[in-house]
C-alpha atoms as one frame of an Amber mdcrd trajectory, in Angstrom:
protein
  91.403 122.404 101.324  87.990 120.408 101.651  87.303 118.402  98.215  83.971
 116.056  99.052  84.352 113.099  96.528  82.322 109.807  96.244  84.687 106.410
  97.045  83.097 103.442  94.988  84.643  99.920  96.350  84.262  96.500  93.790
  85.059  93.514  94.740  86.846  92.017  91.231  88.048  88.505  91.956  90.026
  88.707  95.254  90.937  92.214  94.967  88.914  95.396  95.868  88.918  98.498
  93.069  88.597 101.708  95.231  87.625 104.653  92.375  87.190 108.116  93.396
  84.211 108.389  91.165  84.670 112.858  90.545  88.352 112.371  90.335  88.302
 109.308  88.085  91.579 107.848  90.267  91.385 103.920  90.949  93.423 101.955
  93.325  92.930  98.557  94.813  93.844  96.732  97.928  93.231  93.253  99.440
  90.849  94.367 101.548  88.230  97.397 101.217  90.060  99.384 103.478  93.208
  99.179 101.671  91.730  99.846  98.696  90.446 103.173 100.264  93.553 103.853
 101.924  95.668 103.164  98.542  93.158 105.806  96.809  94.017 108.443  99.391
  98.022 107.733  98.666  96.874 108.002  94.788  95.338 111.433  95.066  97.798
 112.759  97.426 100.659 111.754  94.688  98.877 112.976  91.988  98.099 116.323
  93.702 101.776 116.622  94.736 102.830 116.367  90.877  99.851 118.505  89.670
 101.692 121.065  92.106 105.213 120.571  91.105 104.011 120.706  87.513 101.790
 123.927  88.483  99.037 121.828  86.841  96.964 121.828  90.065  94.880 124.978
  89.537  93.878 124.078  86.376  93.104 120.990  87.263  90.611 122.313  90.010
  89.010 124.521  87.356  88.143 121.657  85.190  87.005 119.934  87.958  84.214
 122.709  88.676  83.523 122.580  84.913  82.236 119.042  85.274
């Protein structure tokens, strides 16, 4: 599945705040690109317990909604 979402990276003291900005899931990371790749762990886990919780679908639909 393709899902195009916008990745806003803060700096915020000596972290970086990665926030998938459609999704509305944060992570953050010493660098930018840890940040980034700490978001893509983030949505993958939540995604995985959307599924198990066969939340996932409706999830999507709300998504489209927005």
């Amino acid at each position: 599945m393709y899902l195009p979402i916008t990745i806003e990276i803060i700096k915020k003291d000596r972290w970086y705040i990665a926030r998938a900005v459609e999704l509305d899931f944060i992570s953050q990371g010493k660098t930018p690109e840890e940040a980034k790749k700490n978001l893509y762990e983030v949505i993958d886990i939540q995604f995985e317990e959307m599924k198990k919780m066969e939340t996932l679908k409706e999830y999507f639909e709300l998504l489209k909604k927005v």
